[in-house]
N, C-alpha and C positions, 0 to 999 in steps of 0.2 A: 570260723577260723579261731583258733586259741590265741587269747591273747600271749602277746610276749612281754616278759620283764628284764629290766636292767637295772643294774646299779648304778649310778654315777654318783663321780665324786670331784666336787668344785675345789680348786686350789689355787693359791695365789699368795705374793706378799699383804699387808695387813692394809686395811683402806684401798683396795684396786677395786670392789665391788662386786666381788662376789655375791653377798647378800643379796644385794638389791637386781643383779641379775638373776639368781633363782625365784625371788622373790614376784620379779616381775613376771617372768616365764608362766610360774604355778599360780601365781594369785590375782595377775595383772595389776598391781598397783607401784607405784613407787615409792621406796623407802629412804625416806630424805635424810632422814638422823643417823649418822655411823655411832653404831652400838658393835663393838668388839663382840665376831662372833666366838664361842668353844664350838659348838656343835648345832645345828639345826638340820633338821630329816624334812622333806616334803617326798609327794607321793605325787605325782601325776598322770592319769590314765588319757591318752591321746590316742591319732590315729598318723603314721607315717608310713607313705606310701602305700597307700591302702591297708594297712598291718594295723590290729589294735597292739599298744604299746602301754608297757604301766610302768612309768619309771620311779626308781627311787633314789633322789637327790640330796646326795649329805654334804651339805653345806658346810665347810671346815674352817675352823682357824689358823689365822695368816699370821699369827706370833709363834715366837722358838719355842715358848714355854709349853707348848702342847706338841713337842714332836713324837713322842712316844705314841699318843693317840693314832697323829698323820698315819705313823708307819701302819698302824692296825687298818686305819679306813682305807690305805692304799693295798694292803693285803685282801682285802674284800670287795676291793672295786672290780667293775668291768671295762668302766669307761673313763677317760677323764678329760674334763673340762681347766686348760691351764690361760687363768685370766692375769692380764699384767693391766696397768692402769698408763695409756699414751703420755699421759705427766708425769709420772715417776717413770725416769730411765732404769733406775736400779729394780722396781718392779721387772721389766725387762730380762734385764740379769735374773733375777732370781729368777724367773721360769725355766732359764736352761739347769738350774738348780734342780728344782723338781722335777724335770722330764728326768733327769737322772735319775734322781733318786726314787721313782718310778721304776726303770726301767730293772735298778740294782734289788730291788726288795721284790719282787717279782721273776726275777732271773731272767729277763726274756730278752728278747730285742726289740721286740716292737709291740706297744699296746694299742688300744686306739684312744687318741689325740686328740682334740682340737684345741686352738690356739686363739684368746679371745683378747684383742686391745682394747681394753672396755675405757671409758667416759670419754666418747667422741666429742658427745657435747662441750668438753672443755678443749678447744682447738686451740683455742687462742692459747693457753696452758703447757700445748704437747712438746716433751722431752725424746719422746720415743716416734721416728718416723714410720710413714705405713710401709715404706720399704724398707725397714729392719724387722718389722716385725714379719713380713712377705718372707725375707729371706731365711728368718729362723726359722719356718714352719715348712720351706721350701727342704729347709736341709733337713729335718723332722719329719719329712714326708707324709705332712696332715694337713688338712686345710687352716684357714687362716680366716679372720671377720673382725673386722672392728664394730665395737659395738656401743650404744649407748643403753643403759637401764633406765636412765632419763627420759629422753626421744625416742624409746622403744626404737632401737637400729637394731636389726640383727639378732635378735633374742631370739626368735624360732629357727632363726637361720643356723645358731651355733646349737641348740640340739637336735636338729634334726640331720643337723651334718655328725654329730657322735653319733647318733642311732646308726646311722650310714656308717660310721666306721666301723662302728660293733658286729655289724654283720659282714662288713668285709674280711674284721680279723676274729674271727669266733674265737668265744673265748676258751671251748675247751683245745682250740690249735697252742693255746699258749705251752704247752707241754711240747710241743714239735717246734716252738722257735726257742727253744731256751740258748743261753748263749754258749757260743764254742769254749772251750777251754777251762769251764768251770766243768769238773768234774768230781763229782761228790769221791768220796775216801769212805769206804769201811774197814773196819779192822774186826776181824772175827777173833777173840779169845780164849 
């Protein structure tokens, strides 16, 4: 059976943990020191649902000053991974940010999704309930996982639920969900 590839692309506000969940996923280790990511690429070749799988994981940065990059890695994605940090509420907020601006640079209506409240381990911390974040993913219509990169929670759980989306919403359908009402304009001269 051939393998199959994907692209994913991790997003988030700045310090939610992105890193340290890819990190953890591909390498198994945890990364304790927050180091400001720009970009990090990993590659990892797995098996999901009986499927060989080789994913490639770009790991992005969560500050403003790299949006022009975001918009390029979000052009090239297939998949996306949208982590918010349970202690920062405004993490929160900005993931319905992204999901946006996903959906606008893509033109579509629907990508595949998942929705990850990462550093469980800090409970005693959380700003953001598991039933806020339940309901944003509910009205997102993508699954949902709180996770820890720490206590390894849910780390295979959230890519293997995007692989699952990916195949639900194939990427070349994205051409058949584009959104109503945008209608390109030519002008023959």
């Amino acid at each position: 059976m051939p393998r199959r590839e994907y692209k994913i692309v991790v997003l988030g506000s700045g310090g939610v943990g992105k890193s340290a969940l890819t990190v953890q996923y591909c390498c198994g280790t945890f990364v304790e020191k927050y180091d400001p990511t720009i970009e990090d690429f990993y590659r990892k070749d797995t098996e999901i649902d009986n499927t060989p799988i080789c994913l490639e994981i770009l790991d992005t940065a969560g500050t403003e000053q790299f949006v022009s990059m975001r918009d390029l890695y979000i052009q090239n994605g297939q998949g996306f991974l949208i982590v918010y940090s349970i202690a920062n509420y405004h993490s929160l907020r900005d993931a319905s940010t992204l999901k946006d601006t996903i959906l606008n640079i893509k033109h579509v209506d629907e990508v595949p999704i998942v929705l990850a409240g990462n550093k469980k381990d800090l409970e005693d911390q959380r700003e953001a309930s598991f039933q806020e974040g339940k309901e944003l993913s509910k009205q997102w219509g993508c699954p949902f996982f709180e996770t820890s990169a720490k206590q390894e929670i849910g780390i295979q759980d959230i890519f293997t639920a995007l692989v699952r989306e990916m195949e639900r919403i194939p990427i070349q359908s994205y051409g058949r969900h584009r959104r109503r009402g945008k209608k390109s304009k030519c002008t023959i001269l």
